[in-house]
C-alpha positions in Angstrom: 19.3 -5.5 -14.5 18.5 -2.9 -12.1 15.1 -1.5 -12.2 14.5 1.7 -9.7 10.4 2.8 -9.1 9.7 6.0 -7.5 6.5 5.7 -5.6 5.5 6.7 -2.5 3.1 8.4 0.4 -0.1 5.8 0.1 -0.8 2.6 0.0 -2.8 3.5 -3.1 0.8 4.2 -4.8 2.8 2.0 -2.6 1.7 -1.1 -3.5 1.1 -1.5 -7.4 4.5 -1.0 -7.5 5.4 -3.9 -4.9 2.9 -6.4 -7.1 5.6 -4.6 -9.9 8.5 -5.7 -8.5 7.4 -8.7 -7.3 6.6 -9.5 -10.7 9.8 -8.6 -12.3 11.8 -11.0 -9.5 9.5 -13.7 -10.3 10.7 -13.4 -14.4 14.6 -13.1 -12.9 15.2 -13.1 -9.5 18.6 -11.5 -10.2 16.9 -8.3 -11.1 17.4 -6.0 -8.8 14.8 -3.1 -7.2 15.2 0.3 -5.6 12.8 2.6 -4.3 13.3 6.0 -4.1 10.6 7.8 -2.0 10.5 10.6 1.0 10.3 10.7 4.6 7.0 11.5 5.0 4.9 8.8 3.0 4.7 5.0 4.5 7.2 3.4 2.3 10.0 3.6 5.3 8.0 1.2 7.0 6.4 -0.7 4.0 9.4 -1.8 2.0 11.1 -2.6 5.3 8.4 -5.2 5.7 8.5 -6.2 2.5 11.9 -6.6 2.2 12.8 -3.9 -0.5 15.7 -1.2 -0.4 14.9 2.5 -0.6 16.7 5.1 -0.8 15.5 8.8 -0.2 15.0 12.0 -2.1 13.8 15.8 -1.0 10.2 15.9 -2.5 7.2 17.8 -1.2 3.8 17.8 -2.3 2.0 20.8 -4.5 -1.7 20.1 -5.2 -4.2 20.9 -2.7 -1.3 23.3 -0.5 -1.0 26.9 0.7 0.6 28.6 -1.4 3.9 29.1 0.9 3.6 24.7 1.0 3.8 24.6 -2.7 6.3 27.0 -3.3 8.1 24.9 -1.0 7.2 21.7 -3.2 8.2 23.3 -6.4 11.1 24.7 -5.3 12.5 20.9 -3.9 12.5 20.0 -7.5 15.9 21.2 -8.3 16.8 19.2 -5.1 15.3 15.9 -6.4 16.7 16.1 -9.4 20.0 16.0 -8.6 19.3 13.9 -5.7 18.3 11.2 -8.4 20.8 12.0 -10.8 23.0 10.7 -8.4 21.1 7.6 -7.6 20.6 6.6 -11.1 24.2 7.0 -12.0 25.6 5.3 -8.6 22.9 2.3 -9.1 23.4 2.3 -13.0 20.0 2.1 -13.4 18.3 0.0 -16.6 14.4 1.1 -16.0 12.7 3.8 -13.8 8.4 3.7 -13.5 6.8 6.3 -11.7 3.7 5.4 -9.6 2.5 8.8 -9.4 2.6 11.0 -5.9 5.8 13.8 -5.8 8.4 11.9 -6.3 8.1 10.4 -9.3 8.6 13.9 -11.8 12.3 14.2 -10.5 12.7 10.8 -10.6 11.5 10.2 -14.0 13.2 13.6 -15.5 16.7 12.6 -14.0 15.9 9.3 -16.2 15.2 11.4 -19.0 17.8 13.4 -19.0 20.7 10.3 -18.7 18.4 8.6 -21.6 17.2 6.0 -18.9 14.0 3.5 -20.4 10.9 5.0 -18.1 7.5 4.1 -17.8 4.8 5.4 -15.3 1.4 3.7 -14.0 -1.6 5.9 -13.2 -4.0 3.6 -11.2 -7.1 6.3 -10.9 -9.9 6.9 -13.2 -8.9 10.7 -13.2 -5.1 11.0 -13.2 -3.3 13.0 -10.8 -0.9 16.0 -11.5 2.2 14.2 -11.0 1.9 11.7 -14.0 0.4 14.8 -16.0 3.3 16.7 -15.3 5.8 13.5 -16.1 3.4 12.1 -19.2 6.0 14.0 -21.7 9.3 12.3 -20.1 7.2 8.5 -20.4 8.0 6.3 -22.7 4.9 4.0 -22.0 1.9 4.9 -19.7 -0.1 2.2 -18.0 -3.3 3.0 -16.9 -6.0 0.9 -15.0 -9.0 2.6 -16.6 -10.0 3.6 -19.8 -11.2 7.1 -19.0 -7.9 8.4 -18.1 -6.8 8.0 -21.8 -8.0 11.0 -22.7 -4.9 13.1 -20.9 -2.1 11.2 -22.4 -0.7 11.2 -25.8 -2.6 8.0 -27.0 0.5 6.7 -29.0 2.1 5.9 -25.4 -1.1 4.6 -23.4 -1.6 1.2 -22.7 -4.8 0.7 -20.5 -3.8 -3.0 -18.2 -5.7 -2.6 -15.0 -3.8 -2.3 -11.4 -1.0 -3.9 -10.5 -1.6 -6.4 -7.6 0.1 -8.6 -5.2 -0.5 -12.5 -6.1 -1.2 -13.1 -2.5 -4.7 -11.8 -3.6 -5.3 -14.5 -6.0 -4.6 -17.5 -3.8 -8.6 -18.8 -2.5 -9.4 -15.9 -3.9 -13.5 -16.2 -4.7 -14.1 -17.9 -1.3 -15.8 -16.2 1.8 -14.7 -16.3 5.1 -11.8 -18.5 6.0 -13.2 -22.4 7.0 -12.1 -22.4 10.4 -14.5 -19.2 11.1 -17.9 -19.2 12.3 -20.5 -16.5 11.9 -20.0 -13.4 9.0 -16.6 -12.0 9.0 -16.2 -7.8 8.5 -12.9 -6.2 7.6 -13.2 -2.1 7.7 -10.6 0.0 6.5 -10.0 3.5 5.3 -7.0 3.2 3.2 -3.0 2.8 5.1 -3.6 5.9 7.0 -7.0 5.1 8.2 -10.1 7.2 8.0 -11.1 8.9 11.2 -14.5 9.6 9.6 -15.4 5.6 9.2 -14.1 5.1 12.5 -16.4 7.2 14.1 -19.5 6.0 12.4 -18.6 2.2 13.4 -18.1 3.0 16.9 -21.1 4.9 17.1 -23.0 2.3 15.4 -21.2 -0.9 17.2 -24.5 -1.9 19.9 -26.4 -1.6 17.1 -24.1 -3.7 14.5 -22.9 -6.3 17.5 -26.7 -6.9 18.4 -28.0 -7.6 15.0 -25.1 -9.7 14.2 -24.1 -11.4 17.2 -21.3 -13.3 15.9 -19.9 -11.3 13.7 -15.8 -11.2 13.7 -14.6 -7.7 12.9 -11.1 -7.0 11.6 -10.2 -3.1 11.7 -7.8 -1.2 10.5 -8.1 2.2 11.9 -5.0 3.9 11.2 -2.1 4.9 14.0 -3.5 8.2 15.2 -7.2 7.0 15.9 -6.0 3.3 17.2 -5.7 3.7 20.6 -9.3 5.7 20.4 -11.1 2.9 18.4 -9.4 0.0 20.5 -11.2 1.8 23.3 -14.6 1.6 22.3 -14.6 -1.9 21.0 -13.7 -2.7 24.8 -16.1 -0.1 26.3 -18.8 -2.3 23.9 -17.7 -5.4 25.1 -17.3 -6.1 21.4 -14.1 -8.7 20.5 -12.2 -7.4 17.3 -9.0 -7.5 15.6 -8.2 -3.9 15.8 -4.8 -2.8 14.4 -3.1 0.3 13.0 -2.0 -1.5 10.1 -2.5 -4.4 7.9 0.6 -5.7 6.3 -1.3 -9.1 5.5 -3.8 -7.5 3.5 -4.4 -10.5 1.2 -5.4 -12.6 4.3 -7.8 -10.0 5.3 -9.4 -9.4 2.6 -9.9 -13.4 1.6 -11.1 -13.9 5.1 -13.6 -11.6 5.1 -17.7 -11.7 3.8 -17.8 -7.9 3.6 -15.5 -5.1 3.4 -16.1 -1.4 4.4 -13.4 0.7 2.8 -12.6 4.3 1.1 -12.5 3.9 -3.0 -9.1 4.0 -3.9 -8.2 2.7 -7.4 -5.4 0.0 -5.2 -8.8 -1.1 -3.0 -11.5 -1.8 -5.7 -8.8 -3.6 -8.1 -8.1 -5.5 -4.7 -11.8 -6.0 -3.8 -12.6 -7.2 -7.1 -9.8 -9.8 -7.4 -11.0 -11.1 -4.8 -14.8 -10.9 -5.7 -15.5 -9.5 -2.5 -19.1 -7.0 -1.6 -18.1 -4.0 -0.4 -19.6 -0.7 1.3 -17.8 2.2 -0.4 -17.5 5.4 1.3 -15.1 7.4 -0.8 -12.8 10.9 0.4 -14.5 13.2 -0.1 -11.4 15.3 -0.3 -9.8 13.4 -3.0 -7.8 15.3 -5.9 -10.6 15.3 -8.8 -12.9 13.3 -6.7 -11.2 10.3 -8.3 -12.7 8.1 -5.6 -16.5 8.9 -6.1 -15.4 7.9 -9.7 -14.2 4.5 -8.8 -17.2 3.7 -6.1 -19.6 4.6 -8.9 -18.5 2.5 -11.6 -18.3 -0.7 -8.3 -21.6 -0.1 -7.7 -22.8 0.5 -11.2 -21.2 -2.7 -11.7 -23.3 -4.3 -9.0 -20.4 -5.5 -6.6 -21.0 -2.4 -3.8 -23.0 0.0 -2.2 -21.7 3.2 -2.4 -23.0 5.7 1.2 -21.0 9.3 0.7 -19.4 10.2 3.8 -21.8 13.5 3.3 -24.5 11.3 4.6 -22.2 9.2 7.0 -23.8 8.3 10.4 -23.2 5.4 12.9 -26.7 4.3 12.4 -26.8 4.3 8.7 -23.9 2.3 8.3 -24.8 -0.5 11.0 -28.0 -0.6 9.0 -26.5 -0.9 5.5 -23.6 -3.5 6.6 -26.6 -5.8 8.4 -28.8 -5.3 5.3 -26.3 -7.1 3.2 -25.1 -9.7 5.6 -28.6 -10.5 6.6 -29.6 -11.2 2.7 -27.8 -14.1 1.4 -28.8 -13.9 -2.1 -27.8 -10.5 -2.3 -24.3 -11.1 -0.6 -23.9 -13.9 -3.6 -24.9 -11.2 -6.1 -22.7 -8.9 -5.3 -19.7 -11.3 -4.7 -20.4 -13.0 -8.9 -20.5 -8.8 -9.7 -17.6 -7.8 -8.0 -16.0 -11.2 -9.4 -16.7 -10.2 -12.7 -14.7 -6.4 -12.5 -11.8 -8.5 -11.6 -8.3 -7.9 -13.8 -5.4 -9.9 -12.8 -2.3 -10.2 -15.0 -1.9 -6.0 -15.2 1.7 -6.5 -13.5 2.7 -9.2 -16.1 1.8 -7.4 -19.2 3.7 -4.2 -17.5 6.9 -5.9 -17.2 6.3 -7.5 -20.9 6.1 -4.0 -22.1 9.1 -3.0 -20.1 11.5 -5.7 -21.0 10.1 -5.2 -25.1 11.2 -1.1 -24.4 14.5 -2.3 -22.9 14.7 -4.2 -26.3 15.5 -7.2 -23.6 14.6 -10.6 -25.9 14.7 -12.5 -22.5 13.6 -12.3 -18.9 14.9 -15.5 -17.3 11.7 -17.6 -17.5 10.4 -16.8 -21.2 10.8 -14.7 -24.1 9.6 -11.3 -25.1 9.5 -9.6 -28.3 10.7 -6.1 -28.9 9.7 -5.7 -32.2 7.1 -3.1 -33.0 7.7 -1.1 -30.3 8.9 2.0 -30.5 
């Protein structure tokens, strides 16, 4: 069975579908998983790590771009098309899922048009343009939240949460690791980093470092801004584990007491499987504002504090982040609410669903039904 997912540019699309197809190997481990993505997102260097093929297709983004950029992006779609025509056919694909981003609409029409099985996952509480646009080629739609329903044809929606890696669940309600002393802080503004976070935790590093004097910092600042925020820690005399990117994410994020992060739909599902407090300080910029959405209902929920980068400042953040570490019954709090958000077997009942539209009756490790689907 060969299973191809198109899905691509963030970490936020990236990596549902890698907890995806790591679930499909563990069910067979002679399935086999393509990628299809583009040059510009961070899958090149992603799947490489985690050991996935990909293979690329001319896509280029619309929303949000001049209009000569999105005449650009609309007119690449003849291009894509055809580009994946060819993959599908060459690789004999059984399934495509679309993860959202640009290239899952050629993707997922090629599959249409050689009557391919195709699914997509929309992990944000507002869906994007890209799984609008493909919605009428989908077979089934997985969504993480109930209030994206509402743009999909209702007879196709299954709402399972967010795909994520198992690495997450291991220790997964535990603080900081044992061998660790002190409060451990992991800050990170999605796989690209967030220049805007950075900024405030330098400026507010004395500050943090004096309150907190042995705190452990791991950050993850992005490549552009590295060698800036590297810089500073050293100009502070403050030790830190600062990197451009985390592959180990799930070690990270188990490790640490508190996390300081954008709102991404990948990040809270992340955060919350892990029952870990957060400070959420969402992009502003975000398509929809999707990420307000998701800090909201965190905080709502009583697992984060949510500071709009709008009222972003070095000092403010040192204060909120030693607020919460200083205020044990609070940290506890907000660990048991964050705890409680948490939704874990979205990737199994995805590939249940897949193999049942396949019509497959078994996966390898256990049987599936496909009756009454349609």
């Amino acid at each position: 069975m060969t299973i191809v997912i198109a899905a691509g540019g963030t970490g936020g699309h990236l990596y549902p579908a890698v907890a995806l197809a790591r679930e499909f190997l563990r069910r067979n481990a002679a399935t086999t998983i393509l990628f299809v993505g583009t040059t510009r997102g961070i899958e090149s260097k992603v799947l490489a790590h985690e050991g996935f093929p990909l293979e690329l297709i001319t896509a280029h983004p619309v929303m949000g771009k001049r209009v000569w950029e999105a005449a650009r992006g609309l007119l690449s779609v003849p291009v894509g098309i055809w580009q994946s025509l060819r993959i599908l056919g060459r690789r004999r694909a059984d399934l495509v899922i679309g993860v959202g981003g640009y290239t899952s609409p050629t993707v997922l029409a090629a599959a249409a048009l050689k009557g391919i099985a195709r699914v997509i996952l929309e992990p944000n509480a507002y869906p994007g343009l890209a799984n609008k646009v493909v919605a009428p080629f989908a077979q089934r739609i997985f969504l993480a939240f109930d209030s994206a329903a509402a743009s999909f044809d209702a007879r196709k929606v299954r709402v399972v949460g967010t795909p994520i890696r198992q690495e997450f669940l291991e220790h997964a309600a535990g603080g900081a690791s044992p061998e660790s002393s002190g409060h451990r802080l992991l800050i990170f503004g999605g796989s690209q980093g967030a220049r805007m976070i950075n900024s405030a935790v330098i400026d507010g590093l004395a500050s943090l470092a004096a309150q907190v004097p042995q705190l452990g910092i791991t950050h993850q600042t992005g490549e552009a801004d590295h060698q800036r925020v590297r810089e500073a820690y050293q100009r502070a005399g403050v030790q830190a584990e600062v990197v451009p990117f985390l592959y180990d994410m799930p070690r990270a994020l188990r490790a640490a007491d508190l996390v300081v992060a954008r709102a991404g739909a990948m990040t809270i599902a992340e955060l919350t499987a892990c029952g870990k407090p957060a400070i959420l300080i969402p992009l502003p910029t975000a398509i929809y504002d999707h990420q307000m959405k998701n800090a909201r209902a965190m905080e709502a929920a009583g697992g984060a504090l949510v500071l709009p980068q709008g009222d972003l400042t070095g000092a403010r953040l040192s204060e909120a982040i030693v607020s919460i570490l200083h205020d044990a019954p609070r940290m506890q709090t907000m660990r048991d609410k964050s705890w409680g958000m948490r939704r874990t077997d979205a990737a199994e009942v995805i590939v249940r669903e897949c193999y049942a539209l396949m019509g497959v009756t078994h996966d390898g490790n256990r049987a599936v039904g496909a009756a009454g689907v349609q």
